[in-house]
N, C-alpha and C positions, 0 to 999 in steps of 0.2 A: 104961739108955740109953748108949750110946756117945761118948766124948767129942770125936771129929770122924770125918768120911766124907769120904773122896773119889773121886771116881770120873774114871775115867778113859777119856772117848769121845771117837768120831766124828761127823762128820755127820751119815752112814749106815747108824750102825748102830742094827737095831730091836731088839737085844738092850739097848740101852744108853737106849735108852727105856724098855722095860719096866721095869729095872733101876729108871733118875729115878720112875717113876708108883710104884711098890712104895713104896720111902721115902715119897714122899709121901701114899701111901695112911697109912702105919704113923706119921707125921709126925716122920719123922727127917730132919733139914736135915745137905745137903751141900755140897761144893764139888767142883764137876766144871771139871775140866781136859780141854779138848777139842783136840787132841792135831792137827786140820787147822788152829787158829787159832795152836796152842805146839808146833808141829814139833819145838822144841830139849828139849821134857821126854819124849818116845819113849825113850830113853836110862834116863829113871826109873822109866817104866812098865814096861819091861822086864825093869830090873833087881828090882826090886819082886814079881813076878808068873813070870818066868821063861817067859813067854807073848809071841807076836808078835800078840795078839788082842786084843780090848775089847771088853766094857767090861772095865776093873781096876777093883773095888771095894776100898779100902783102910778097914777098921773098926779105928779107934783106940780101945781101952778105958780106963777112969778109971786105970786101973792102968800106964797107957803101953805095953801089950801090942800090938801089931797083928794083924789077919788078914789078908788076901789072898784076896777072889774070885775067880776068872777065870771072866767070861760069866754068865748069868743061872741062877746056880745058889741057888733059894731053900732047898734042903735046908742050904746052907753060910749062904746070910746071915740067915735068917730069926733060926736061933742065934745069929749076930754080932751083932747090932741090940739082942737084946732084953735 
């Protein structure tokens, strides 16, 4: 399991829900940053991700490693998570 998650959404977006229901299917707890209530962390999302899109899934491992999702790509997180 992963030692934290975060993800980084909008409103609007239904990739960024899929994205929330997956974990919680898999019962992985996250901390989402929703980026129309914290405008000022788009800067990190960015920078993080190299994408002007969301969701950014950020999977930290016990080992302090991270990954970087961009968008609802289970072939990338499925392996992240588990």
């Amino acid at each position: 399991m992963p030692k934290n998650v975060t993800i980084f959404t909008t409103d609007r977006c239904g990739y960024c829900h899929m994205v929330k229901k997956y974990l919680g299917i898999k019962g992985v707890s996250y901390e989402e940053v929703n980026l129309d209530q914290e405008p000022n962390r788009q800067a990190e999302a960015l920078s993080l991700s190299g994408a002007l899109t969301v969701p950014v899934t950020v999977v930290t491992k016990s080992d302090d490693s991270r990954e970087v999702i961009v968008g609802y790509n289970l072939s990338k997180l499925a392996p992240a998570i588990s």
